[in-house]
LUMBA-489659 format. One line per 3 residues: number of its first residue (from 0); for each residue x, y, z of C-alpha. Coordinates in nm, 4 decimals, always signed. Example, Ala and Ser with C-alpha at 12.3 -4.5 7.8 and 13.67 -1.06 7.14 Angstrom:
0	+1.2300,-0.4500,+0.7800 ~ +1.3670,-0.1060,+0.7140
This chain:
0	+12.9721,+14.9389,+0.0444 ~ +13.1684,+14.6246,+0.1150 ~ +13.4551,+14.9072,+0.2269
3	+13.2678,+15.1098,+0.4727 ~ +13.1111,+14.7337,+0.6142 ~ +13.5119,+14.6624,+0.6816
6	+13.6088,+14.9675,+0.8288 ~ +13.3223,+14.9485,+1.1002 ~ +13.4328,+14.5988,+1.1440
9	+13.8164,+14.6955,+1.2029 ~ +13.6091,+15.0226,+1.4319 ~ +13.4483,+14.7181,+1.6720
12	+13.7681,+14.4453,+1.6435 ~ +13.9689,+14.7769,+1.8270 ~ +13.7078,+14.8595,+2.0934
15	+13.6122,+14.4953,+2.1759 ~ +14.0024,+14.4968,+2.1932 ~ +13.9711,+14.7743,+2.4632
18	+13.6916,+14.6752,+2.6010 ~ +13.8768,+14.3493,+2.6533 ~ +14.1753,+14.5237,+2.8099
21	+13.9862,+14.7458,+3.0183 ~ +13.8189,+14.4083,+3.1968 ~ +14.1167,+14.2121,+3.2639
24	+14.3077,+14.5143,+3.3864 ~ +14.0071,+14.5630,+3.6792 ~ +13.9735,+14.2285,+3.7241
27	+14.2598,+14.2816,+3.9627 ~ +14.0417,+14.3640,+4.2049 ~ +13.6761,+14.2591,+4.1247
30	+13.5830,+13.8908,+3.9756 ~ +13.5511,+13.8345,+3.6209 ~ +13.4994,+13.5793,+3.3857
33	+13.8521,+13.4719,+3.4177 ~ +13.9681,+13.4660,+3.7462 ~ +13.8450,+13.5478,+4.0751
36	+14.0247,+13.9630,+4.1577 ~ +14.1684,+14.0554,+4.5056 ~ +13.9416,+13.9569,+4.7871
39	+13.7607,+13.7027,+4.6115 ~ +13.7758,+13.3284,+4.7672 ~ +13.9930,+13.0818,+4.6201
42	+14.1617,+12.7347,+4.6432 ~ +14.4188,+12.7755,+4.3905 ~ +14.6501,+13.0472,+4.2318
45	+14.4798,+12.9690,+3.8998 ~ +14.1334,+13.0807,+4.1017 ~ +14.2698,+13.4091,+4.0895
48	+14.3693,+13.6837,+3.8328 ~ +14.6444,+13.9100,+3.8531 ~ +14.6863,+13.7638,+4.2129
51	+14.7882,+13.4365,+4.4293 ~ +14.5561,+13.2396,+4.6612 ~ +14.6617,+13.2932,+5.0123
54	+14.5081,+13.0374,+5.1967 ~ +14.7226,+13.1126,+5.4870 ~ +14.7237,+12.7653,+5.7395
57	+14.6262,+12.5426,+5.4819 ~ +14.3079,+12.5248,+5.5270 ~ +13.9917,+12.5948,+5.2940
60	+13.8942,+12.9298,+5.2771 ~ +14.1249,+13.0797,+5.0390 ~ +14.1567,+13.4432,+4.9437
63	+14.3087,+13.6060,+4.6241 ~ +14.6161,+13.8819,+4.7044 ~ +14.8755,+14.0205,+4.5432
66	+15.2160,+14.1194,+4.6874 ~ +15.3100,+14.4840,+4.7125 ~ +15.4855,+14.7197,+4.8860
69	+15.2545,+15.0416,+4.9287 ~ +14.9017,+15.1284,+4.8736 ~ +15.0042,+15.2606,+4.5014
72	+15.0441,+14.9108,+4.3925 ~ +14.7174,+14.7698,+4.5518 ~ +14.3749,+14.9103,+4.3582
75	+14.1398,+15.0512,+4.4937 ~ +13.9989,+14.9918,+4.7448 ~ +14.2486,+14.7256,+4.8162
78	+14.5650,+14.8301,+5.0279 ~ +14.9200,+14.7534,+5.0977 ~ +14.9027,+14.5522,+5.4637
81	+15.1877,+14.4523,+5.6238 ~ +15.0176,+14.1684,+5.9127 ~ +15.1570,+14.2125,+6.2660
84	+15.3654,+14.4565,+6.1128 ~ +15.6552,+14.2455,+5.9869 ~ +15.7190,+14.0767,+5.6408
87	+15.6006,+14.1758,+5.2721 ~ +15.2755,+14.3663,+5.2115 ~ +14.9745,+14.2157,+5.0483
90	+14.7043,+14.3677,+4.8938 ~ +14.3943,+14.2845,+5.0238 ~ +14.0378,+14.4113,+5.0807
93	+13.9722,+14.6387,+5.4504 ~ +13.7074,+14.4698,+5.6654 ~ +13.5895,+14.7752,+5.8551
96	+13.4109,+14.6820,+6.1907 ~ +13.2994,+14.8967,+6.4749 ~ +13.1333,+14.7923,+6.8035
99	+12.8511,+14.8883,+7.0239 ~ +12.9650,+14.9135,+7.3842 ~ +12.7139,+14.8429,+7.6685
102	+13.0128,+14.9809,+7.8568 ~ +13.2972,+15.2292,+7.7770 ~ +13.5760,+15.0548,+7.5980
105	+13.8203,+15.3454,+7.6833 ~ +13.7816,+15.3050,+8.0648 ~ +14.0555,+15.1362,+8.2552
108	+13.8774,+14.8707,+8.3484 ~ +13.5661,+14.6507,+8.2947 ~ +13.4201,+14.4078,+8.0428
111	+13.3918,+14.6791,+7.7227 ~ +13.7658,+14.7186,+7.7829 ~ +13.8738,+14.3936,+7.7229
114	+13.6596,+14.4103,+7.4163 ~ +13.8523,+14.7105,+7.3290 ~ +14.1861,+14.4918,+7.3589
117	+14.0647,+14.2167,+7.2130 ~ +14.0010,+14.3928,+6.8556 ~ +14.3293,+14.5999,+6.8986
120	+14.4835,+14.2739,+6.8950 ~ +14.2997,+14.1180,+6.6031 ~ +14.3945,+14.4279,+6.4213
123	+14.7754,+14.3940,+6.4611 ~ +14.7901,+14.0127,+6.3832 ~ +14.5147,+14.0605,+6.0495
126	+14.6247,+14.3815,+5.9275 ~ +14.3100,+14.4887,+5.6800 ~ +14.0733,+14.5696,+5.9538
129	+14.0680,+14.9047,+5.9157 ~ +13.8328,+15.1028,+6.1324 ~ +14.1666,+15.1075,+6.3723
132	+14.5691,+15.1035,+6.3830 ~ +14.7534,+15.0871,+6.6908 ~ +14.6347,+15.3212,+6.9943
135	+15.0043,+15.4361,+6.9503 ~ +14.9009,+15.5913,+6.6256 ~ +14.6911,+15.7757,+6.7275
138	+14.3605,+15.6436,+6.5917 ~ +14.1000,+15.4315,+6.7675 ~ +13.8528,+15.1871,+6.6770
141	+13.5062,+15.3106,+6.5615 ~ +13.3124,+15.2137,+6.8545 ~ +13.0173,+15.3839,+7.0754
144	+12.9644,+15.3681,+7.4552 ~ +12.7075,+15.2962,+7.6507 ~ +12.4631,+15.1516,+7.4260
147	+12.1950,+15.0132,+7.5304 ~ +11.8798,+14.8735,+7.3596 ~ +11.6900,+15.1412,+7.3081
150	+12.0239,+15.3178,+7.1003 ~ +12.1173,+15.0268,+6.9081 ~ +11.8795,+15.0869,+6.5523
153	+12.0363,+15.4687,+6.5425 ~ +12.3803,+15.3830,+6.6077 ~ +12.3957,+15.1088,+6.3708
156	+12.2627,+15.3215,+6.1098 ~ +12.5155,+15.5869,+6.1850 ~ +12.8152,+15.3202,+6.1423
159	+12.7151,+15.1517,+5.8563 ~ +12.7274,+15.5487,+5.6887 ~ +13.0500,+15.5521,+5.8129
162	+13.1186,+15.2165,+5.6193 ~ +13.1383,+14.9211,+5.8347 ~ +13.0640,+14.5816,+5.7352
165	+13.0634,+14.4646,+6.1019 ~ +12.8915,+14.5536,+6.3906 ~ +12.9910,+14.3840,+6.7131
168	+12.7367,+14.4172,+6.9929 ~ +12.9038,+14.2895,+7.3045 ~ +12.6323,+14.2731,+7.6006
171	+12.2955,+14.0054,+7.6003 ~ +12.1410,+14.3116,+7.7139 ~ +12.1564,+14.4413,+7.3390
174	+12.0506,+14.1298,+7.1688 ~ +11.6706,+14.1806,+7.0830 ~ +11.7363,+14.5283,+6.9966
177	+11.9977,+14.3791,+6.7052 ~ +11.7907,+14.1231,+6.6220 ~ +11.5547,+14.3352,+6.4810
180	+11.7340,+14.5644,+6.3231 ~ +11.9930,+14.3467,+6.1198 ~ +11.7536,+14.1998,+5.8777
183	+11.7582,+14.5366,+5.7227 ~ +12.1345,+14.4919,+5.6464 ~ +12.1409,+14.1544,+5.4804
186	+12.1400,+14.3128,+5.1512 ~ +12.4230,+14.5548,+5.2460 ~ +12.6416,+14.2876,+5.3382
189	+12.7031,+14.3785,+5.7231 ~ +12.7198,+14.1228,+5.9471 ~ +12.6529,+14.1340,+6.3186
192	+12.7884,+13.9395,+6.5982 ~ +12.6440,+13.9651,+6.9596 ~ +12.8443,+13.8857,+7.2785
195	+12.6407,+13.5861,+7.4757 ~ +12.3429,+13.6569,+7.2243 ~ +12.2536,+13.2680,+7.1443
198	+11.9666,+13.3565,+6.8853 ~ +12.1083,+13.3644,+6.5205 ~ +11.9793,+13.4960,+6.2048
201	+12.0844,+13.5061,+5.8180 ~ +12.3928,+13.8069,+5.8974 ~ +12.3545,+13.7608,+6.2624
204	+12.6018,+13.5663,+6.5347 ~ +12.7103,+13.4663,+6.8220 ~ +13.0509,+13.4469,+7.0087
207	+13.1254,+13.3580,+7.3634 ~ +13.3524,+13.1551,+7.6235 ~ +13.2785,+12.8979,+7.8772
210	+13.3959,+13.1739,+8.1549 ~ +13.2274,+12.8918,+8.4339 ~ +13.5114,+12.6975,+8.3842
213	+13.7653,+13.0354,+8.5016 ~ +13.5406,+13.0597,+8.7852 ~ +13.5829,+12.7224,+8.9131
216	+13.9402,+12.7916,+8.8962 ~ +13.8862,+13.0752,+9.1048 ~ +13.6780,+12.9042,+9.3416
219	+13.9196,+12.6613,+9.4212 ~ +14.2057,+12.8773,+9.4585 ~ +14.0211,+13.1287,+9.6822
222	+13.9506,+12.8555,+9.8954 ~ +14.3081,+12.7362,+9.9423 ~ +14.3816,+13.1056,+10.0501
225	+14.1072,+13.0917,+10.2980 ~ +14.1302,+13.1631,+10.6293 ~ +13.8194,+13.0773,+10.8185
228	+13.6805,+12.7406,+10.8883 ~ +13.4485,+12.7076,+10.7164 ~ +13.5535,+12.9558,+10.4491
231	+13.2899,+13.2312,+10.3813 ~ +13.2872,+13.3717,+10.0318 ~ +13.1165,+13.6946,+9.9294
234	+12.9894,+13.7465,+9.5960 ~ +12.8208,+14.0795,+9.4453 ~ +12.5750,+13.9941,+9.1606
237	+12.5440,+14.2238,+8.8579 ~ +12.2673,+14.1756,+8.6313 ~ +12.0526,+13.8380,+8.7313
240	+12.0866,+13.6257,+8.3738 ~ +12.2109,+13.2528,+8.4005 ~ +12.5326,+13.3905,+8.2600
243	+12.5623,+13.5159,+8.6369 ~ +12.4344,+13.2497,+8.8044 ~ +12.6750,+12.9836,+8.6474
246	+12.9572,+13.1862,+8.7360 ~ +12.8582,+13.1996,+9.0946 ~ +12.7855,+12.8295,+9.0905
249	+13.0887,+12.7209,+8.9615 ~ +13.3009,+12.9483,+9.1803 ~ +13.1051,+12.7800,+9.4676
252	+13.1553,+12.4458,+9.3038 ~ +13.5202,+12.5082,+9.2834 ~ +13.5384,+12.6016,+9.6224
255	+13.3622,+12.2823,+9.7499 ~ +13.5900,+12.1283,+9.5514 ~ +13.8942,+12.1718,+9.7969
258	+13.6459,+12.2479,+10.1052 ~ +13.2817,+12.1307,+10.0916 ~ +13.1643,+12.3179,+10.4096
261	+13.2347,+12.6553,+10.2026 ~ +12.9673,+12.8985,+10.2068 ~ +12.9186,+13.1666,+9.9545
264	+12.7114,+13.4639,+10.0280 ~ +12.5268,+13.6707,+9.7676 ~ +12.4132,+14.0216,+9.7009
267	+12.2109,+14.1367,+9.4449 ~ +12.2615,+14.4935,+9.2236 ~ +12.0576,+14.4419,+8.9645
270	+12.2167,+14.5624,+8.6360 ~ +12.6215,+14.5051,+8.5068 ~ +12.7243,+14.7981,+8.6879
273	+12.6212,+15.1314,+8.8678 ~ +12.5522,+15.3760,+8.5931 ~ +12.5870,+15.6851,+8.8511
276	+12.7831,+15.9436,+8.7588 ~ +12.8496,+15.9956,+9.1567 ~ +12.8067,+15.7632,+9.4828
279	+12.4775,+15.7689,+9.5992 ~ +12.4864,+15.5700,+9.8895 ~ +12.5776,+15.7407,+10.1795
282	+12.6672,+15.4781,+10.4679 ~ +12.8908,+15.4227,+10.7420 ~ +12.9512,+15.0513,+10.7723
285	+13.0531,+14.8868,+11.1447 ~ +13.4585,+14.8815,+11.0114 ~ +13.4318,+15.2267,+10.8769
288	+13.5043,+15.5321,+11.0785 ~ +13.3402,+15.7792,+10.8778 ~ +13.0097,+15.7949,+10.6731
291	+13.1454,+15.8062,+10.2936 ~ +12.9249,+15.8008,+9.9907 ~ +12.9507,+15.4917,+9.7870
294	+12.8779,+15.3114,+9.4450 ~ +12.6089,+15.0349,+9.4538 ~ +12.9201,+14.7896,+9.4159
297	+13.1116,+14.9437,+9.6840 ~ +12.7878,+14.9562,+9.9029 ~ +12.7812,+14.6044,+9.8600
300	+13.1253,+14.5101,+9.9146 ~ +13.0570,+14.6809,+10.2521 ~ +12.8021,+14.4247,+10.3448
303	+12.9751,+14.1638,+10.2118 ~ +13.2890,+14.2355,+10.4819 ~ +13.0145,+14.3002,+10.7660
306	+12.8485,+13.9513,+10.7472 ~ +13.1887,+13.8036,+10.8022 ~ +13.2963,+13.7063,+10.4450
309	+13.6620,+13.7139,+10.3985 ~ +13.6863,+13.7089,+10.0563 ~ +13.4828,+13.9150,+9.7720
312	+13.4097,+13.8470,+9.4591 ~ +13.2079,+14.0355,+9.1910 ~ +13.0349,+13.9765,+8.9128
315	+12.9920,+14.3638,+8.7834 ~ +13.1836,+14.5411,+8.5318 ~ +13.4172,+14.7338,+8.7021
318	+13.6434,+14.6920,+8.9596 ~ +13.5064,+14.9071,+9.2321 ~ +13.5052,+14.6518,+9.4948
321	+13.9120,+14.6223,+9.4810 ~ +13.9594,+14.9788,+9.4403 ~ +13.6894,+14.9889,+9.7718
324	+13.9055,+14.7306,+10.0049 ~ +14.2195,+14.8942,+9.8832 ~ +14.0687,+15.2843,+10.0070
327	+13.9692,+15.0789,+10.3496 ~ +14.2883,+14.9507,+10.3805 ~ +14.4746,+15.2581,+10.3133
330	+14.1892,+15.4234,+10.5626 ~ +14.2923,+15.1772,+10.8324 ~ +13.9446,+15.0693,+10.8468
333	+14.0418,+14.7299,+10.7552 ~ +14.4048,+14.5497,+10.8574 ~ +14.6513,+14.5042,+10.5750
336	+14.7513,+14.2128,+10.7268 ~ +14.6470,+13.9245,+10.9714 ~ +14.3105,+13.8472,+10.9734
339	+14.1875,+14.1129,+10.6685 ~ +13.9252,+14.1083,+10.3159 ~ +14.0426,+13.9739,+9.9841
342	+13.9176,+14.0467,+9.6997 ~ +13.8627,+13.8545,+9.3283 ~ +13.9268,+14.1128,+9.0015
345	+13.6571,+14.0399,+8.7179 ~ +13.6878,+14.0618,+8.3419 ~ +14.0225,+14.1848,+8.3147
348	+14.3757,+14.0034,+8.3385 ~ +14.4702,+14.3728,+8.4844 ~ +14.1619,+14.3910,+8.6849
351	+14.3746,+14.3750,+9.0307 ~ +14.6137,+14.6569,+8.9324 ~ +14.5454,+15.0578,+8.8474
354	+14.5034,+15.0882,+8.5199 ~ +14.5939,+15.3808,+8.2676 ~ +14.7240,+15.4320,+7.9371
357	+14.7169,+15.0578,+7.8761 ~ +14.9502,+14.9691,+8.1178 ~ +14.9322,+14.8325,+8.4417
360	+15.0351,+15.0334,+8.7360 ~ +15.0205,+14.9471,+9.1358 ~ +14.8808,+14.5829,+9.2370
363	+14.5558,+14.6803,+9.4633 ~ +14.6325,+14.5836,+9.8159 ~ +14.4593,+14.2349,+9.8973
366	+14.3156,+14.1407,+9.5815 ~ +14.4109,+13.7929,+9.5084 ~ +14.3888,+13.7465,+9.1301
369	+14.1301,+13.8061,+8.8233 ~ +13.9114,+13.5963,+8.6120 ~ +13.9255,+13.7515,+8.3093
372	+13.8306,+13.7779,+7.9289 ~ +14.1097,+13.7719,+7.6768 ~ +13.8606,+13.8408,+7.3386
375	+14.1564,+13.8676,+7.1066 ~ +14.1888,+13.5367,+6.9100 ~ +13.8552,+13.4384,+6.9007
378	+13.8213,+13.8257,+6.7142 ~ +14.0919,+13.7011,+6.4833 ~ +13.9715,+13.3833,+6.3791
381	+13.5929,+13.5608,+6.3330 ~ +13.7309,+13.7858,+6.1260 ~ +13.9356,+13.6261,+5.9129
384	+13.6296,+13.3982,+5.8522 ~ +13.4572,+13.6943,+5.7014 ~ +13.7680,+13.8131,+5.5533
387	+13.7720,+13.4774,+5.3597 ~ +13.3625,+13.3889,+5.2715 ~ +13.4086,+13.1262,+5.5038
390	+13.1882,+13.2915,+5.7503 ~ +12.9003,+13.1236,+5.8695 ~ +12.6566,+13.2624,+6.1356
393	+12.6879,+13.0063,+6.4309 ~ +12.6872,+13.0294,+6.8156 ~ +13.0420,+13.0253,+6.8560
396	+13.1644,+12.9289,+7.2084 ~ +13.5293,+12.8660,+7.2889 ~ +13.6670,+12.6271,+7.6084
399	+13.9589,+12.6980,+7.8006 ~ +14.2499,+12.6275,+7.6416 ~ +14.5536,+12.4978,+7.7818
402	+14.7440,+12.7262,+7.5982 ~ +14.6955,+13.0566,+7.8312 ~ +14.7614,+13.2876,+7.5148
405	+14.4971,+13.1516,+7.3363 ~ +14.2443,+13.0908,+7.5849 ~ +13.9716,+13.3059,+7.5551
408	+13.9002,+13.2471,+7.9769 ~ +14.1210,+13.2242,+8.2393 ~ +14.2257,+13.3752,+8.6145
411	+14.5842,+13.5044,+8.6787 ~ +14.7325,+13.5445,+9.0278 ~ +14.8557,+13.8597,+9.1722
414	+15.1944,+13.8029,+9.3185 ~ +15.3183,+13.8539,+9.6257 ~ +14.9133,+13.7255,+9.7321
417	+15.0410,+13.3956,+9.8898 ~ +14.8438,+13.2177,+9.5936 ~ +14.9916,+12.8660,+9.5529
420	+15.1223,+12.9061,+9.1575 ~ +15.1785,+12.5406,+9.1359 ~ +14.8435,+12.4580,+9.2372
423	+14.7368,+12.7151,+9.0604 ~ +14.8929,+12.5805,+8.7111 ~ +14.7564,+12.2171,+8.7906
426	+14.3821,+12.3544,+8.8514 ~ +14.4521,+12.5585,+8.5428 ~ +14.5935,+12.2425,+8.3191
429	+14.3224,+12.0232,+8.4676 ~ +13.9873,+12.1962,+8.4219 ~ +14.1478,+12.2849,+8.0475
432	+14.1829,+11.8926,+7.9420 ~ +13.8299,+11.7877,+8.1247 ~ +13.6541,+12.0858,+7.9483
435	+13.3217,+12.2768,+8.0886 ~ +13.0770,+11.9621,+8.1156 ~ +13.3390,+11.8262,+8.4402
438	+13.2514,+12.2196,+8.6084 ~ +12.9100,+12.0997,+8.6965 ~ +12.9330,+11.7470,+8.6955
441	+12.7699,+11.5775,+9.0063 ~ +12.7011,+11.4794,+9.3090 ~ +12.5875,+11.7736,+9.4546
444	+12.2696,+11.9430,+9.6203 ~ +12.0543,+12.2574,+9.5153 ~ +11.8579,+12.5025,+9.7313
447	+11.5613,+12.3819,+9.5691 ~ +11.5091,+12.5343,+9.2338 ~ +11.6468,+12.2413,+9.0493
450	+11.6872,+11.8866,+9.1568 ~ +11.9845,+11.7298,+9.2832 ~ +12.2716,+11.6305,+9.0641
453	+12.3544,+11.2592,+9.0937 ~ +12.7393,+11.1201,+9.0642 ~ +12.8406,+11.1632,+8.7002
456	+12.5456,+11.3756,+8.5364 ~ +12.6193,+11.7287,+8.4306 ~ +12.4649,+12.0370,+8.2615
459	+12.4369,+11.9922,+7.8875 ~ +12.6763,+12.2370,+7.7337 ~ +12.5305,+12.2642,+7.3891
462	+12.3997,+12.6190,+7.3356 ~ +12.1428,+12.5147,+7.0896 ~ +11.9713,+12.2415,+7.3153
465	+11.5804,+12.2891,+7.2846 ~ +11.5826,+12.1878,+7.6773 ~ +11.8580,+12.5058,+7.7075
468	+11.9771,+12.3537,+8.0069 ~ +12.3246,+12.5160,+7.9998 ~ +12.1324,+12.8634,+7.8984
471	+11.8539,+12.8779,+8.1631 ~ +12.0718,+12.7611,+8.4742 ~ +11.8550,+12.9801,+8.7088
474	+11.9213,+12.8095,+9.0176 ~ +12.2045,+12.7766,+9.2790 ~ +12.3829,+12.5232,+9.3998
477	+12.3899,+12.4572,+9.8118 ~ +12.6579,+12.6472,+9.9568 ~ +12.5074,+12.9539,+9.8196
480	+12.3237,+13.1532,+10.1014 ~ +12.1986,+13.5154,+10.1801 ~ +12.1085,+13.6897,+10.4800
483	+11.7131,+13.6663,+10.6117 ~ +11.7741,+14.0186,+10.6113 ~ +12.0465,+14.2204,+10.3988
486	+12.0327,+14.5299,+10.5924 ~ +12.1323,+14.3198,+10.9339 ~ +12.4644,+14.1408,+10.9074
489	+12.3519,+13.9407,+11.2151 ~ +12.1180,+13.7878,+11.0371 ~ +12.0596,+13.4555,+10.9956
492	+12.1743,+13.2870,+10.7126 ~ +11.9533,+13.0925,+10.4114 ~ +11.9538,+12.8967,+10.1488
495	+11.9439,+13.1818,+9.8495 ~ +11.7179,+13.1775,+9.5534 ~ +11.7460,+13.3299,+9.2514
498	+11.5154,+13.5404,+9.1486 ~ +11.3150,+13.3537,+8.8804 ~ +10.9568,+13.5497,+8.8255
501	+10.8030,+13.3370,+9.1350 ~ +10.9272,+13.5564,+9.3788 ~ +11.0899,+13.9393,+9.3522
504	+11.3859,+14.0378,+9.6293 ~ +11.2917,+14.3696,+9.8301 ~ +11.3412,+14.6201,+9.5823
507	+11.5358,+14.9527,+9.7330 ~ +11.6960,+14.7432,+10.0353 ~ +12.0489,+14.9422,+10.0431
510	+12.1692,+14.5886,+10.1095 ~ +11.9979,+14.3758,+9.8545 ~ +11.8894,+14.5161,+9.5230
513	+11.9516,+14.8548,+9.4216 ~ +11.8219,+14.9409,+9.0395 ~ +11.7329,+14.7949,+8.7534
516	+11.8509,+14.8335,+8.4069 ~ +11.9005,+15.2374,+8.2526 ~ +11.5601,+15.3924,+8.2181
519	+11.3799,+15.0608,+8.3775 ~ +11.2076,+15.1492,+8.7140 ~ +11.4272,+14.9896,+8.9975
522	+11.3866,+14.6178,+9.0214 ~ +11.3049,+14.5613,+8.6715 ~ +11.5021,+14.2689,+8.5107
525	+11.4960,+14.0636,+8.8388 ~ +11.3853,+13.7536,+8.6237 ~ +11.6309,+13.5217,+8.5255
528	+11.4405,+13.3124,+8.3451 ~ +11.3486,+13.6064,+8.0898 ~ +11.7020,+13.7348,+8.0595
531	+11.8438,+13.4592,+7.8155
């Protein structure tokens, strides 16, 4: 008896043994009793088994690796990454992410391409996002287009299946629709992050960039360029949200800044872009010596140039306007030189050139320079956040920097467009060290949606504010006009409102508003004080 009791004791010494064995060898990768496995957060090497503690600047936020040199070293489902494509491989966890484009991140142009560029870059500095490799490789980021509200609950379903842990929904527009949706991730682990979303939940939030301040810049230096006296400004307003609106305040701001009789005029579209698949406009304008059929952002453009504005700016998501200018140019219609239209590029630092392949070709003729997005290293930093566990569901808003490779906002000159670079790089310089409260800091009048601001107030810049006074800005500053009537460029001019719920524009005037959102009757949306 006592025999047979020690052999089944030697029988469980060997498989606890095993069992043992078995443990420590997996705990390479998942956490144990002993030590934290690859991917799990750390502060020390000893916080980590069968691994070091990269805790690459320095700071907290740790995260357990283990050098290699291809995937057959790394297990599963840990690989071999190589970051930015230099140095020794690690082996790390894949963070796959895939975004929801209002717009189409493969176009040439427009706000869901920088998006586009900005997660190709994160991608090639981090290494483990996989989900995409360099476009060069043939493989592109899992990513949808055109997605709007009403697509975003089946689309997210159909890229978690595919295995993200991120979604990235990168228009306001889309907001609601993921806020509703992600609680029924949380216990999946994917977390979302909307573009200008502002409203945060458990594994929901939000990124942006103080883009006012890259307007004011813009402002300024359009008004150097000027011709007229008083300089007239044209801007072409996309969707009305007070996103929009500060933008075309502190582009008029900046341009008061160097001349304070500077008048900007609006016109309203009504949505980010026009979702056409063909010009639907047909007009002949007073420059134009043929009828053509236009976009809702070339239409505009058009009655922009007739009312006398001299340079155009635009606040829609592609760059229609230049490319329109440009045709008119080439047409004749307009001169090339002398006493001609400018135009301002939007969203992209290549947003004044033709665009293919992912390089820049031909600078448009007459556009001056582009405010644009550069998403990359505010990706980065996000990610490696949730890389890390560091990650905390915020509303995440980055200033200018003064760094231009780092800034998340900023306007680039087109050469050869008699831009003043030195003043240029001092406007740039300054508005980066004063930071986004000095964009809207008074004295200055309104058109009578707000009150005045006195010398040294400003707009609070704190996205969580109760009093949202940053968020709501539905108002414009004086200097902003529009005509008494859009379809007459003789018109007289006005103080111009924003549409705010106590009054609607003419809905269908080919020279005011054109359509609302996709699948929205036209008009619809033409509150700002709903769309934030």
């Amino acid at each position: 008896m006592q025999a047979s009791l020690r052999r089944r004791e030697r029988s469980l010494s060997l498989l606890t043994l095993l069992l043992v064995g078995w443990s420590i060898s997996c705990s390479a990768l998942a956490d144990s009793h002993l030590a934290g496995g690859i991917g799990a957060s750390c502060l020390v090497d000893a916080d980590c088994h069968a691994a070091v503690c990269d805790r690459n600047d320095g700071s907290a936020g740790g995260i357990c690796v283990r050098a290699c040199t291809s995937d057959l070293e790394c297990p599963r489902p840990s690989k071999c990454v190589v970051a930015g494509g230099q140095g020794s491989g690690l082996c790390q966890k894949p963070l796959a992410v895939e975004a929801l484009y209002i717009g189409v991140g493969t176009a040439d142009e427009g706000w869901s391409l920088t998006h586009q560029e900005g997660l190709n870059y994160a991608q090639t500095q981090l290494g483990y996002l996989s989900g995409a490799t360099m476009p060069s490789a043939g493989v592109t980021w899992g990513f949808s287009n055109f997605v709007f509200d009403t697509d975003i609950a089946q689309k997210t379903e159909e890229a978690v299946a595919r295995g993200a842990q991120v979604i990235i929904a990168n228009s306001f527009s889309q907001r609601d629709a993921v806020l509703k949706v992600a609680p029924q991730y949380i216990d999946r682990g994917v977390n979302f992050l909307t573009c200008a979303g502002f409203e945060l939940q458990p594994n929901v939030g939000s990124y942006f960039g103080y883009m006012e301040q890259a307007w004011y810049v813009a402002g300024r230096i359009t008004a150097i360029r000027a011709q007229k006296s008083p300089p007239r400004l044209g801007v072409i307003v996309s969707f009305i949200t007070p996103e929009v609106i500060r933008h075309i305040n502190a582009f008029t701001l900046g341009a008061q800044s160097y001349n304070p009789q500077t008048l900007v005029e609006v016109r309203f579209m009504g949505f980010w872009f026009d979702y056409n698949d063909t010009p639907a406009f047909g007009y002949q304008g007073t420059f134009m010596q043929a009828r053509e059929n236009l976009f809702g952002e070339e239409l505009l453009a058009a009655k922009l140039i007739e009312s006398g504005c001299e340079i155009i700016a635009h606040q829609a998501d592609s760059q229609r306007p230049n490319k329109a200018v440009d045709r008119w140019i080439g047409k004749g219609w307009l001169p090339a030189t002398g006493s001609t239209i400018y135009t301002i590029a939007n969203d992209n630092r290549d947003g004044c050139y033709s665009y293919s392949g992912g390089k820049r070709g031909a600078a448009y003729r007459n556009c001056l320079g582009s405010v644009y997005w550069n998403w990359g290293p505010l990706y980065q930093r996000l990610f490696d956040q949730m890389h890390r566990g560091t990650f905390m569901t915020s509303n995440v808003i980055d200033a200018m920097s003064e760094n231009p490779s780092l800034s998340i906002v900023g306007f680039e000159a087109t050469p050869g467009m008699g831009v003043d670079e030195s003043a240029l790089a001092s406007t740039l310089q300054n508005i980066a060290k004063s930071g986004p409260e000095a964009v809207f800091r008074g004295p200055y009048d309104t058109t009578g949606q707000h009150a005045s601001v006195p010398m040294g107030q400003t707009i609070r810049f704190d996205p969580n504010d109760t009093a949202r006074e940053w968020r709501s800005m539905c108002w414009f500053v004086k200097g902003v006009i529009e005509k008494v009537d859009p379809n007459d460029p003789a018109s007289a001019d006005r103080d111009a409102l924003v549409p705010d719920g106590s009054f609607t524009p003419t809905v269908g005037a080919t020279g005011q508003v054109l359509f609302g959102p996709p699948g929205a009757p036209a008009g619809a949306g033409l509150n700002c004080k709903q769309n934030y």
